[in-house]
N, C-alpha and C positions, 0 to 999 in steps of 0.2 A: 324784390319782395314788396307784397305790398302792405303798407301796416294801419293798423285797423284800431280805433278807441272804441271800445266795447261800454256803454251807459244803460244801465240799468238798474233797479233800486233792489232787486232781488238777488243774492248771493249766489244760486243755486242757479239763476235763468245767464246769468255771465261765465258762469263757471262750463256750464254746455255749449253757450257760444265761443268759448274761447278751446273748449275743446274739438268742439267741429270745424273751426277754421284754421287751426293749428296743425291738423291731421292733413291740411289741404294740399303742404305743399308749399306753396309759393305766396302764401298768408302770414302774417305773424302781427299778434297782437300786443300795441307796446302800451296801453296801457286800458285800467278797469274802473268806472263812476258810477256813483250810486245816485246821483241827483245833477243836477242841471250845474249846479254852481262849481261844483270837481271837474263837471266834463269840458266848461266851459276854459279855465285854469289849466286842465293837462291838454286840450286841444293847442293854445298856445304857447307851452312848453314841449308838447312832444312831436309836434306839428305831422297827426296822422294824415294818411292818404283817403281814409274812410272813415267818417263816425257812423255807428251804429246806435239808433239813438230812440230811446221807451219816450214813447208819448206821453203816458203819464207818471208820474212819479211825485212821492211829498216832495213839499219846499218847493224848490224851484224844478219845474217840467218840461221835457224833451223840446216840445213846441216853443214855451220862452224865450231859448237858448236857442233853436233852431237858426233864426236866420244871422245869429252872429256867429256860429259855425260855420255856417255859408262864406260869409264874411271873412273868415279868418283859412280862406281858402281851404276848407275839407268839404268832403263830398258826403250828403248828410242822408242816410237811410232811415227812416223813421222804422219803430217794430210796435207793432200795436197787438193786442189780444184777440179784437174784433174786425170783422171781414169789410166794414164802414164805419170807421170813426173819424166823426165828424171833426174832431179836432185836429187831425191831419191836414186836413182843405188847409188852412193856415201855413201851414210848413212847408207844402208842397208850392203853395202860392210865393213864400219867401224864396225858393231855390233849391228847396231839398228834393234830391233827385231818385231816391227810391219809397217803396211802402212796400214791408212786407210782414206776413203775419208771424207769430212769434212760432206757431208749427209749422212753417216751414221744411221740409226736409232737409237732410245737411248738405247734400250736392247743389240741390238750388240756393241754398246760405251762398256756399261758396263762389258761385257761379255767378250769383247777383253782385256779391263784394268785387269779382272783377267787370264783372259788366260797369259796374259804375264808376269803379277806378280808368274803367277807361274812356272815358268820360259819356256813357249813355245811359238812358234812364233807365230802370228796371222795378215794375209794380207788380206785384202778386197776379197771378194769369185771374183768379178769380174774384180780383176787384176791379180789373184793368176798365173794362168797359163802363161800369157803373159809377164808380171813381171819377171819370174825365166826363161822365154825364153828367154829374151830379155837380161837377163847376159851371157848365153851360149853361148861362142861360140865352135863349133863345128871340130875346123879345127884339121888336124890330131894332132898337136905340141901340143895342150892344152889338146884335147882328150888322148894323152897318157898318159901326164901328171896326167891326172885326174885320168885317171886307174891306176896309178902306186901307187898314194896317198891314193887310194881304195883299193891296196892290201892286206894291214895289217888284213884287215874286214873278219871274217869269213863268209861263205857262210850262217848265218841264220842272221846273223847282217847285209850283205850287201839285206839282200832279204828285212830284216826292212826300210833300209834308202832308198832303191827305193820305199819302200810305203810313208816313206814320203815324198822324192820328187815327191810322185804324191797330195801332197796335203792334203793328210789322216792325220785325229786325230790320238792317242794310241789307243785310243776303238775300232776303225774302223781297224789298222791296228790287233791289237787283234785277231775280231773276222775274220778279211781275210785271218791270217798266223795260227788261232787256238792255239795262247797263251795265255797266262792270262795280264792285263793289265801292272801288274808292271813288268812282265816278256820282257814286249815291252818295259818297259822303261830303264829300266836296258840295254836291247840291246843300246839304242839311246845314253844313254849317255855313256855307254863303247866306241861305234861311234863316241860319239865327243873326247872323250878324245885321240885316238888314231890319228883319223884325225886333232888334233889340231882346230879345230873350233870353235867357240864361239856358235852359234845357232842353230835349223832346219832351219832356210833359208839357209845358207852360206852352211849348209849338202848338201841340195837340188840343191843346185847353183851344186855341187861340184860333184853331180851324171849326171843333165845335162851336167856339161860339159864331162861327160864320154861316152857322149850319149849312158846311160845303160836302157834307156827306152825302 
């Protein structure tokens, strides 16, 4: 099972996520936060496999608490209102390895909650591309930078992490590069280990900013 801390300041928006995830199956949510400082307290007492975690909220907010969640080894989905909020860029940069908007449907709730448990990133399809643009910046200083930090990568490992920074699953990139799936994965994490990265997002950030696309 995988088990899930549900944070959010609203009664009514936890109480649907804990319903949609609990209908799923092989989810169970072991515990519910209204503010940063509970989530932070029951993260290392119930020590979930996922926080699900509102970017904004009184007091203390999703983002503050985000990269000591990270830290405290859970795997951190930010849930925002808006299809770009900028306060995200933050969380995402710390380690948090999903964004998704809070209407999401509940299959993709669920499906995200395992994608990430298992340890891959998962952003809303309709911020995906604008989201990892919107980190890049492009200018010659960071662009070199970025190629220089891309160099370690052999030419079939970096031909990988540009499929992911276009977005693409393993399966997908699989069947575009004509390898077998664990053979992509194998590629992705020798990729992070050499590039020092924690996720596919921060990968993906990290090829934009090569602008290798």
């Amino acid at each position: 099972m995988i088990r899930v801390l549900v944070v959010d300041d609203e009664q009514l928006v936890r109480a649907g996520l804990r319903l949609i995830l609990e209908t799923a199956g092989d989810i169970t949510v072991v515990g519910e936060a209204a503010d940063g400082a509970a989530a932070l307290e029951q993260t290392h007492r119930l020590r979930p496999d996922v926080v699900l975690l509102d970017v904004r909220m009184p007091g203390v907010d999703g983002l503050t608490i985000a990269p000591e969640v990270v830290a405290a080894d859970a795997k951190v989905i930010m849930l925002t209102t808006f299809d770009l909020d900028e306060y995200v860029h933050g969380a995402l940069r710390a380690g948090a390895v999903g964004f998704l908007l809070k209407d999401t449907p509940p299959g993709e709730l669920a499906a995200a909650v395992r994608t990430v448990a298992a340890g891959q990133a998962m952003l809303a399809p309709t911020v995906t591309r604008r989201l990892i643009s919107s980190f890049a910046d492009r200018g010659p200083a960071r662009r070199d930078a970025a190629r220089q930090r891309l160099a370690p990568l052999t030419t079939r490992e970096l031909e990988v992490v540009r499929e992911v920074a276009r977005g693409h699953g393993n399966a997908e990139i699989a069947r575009r590069l004509a390898m077998s799936e664990a053979t992509v994965k194998a590629h992705v994490s020798r990729a992070l280990a050499k590039l020092h990265v924690d996720n596919r997002v921060q990968l993906a950030i990290l090829v934009h900013d090569a602008d290798l696309l």
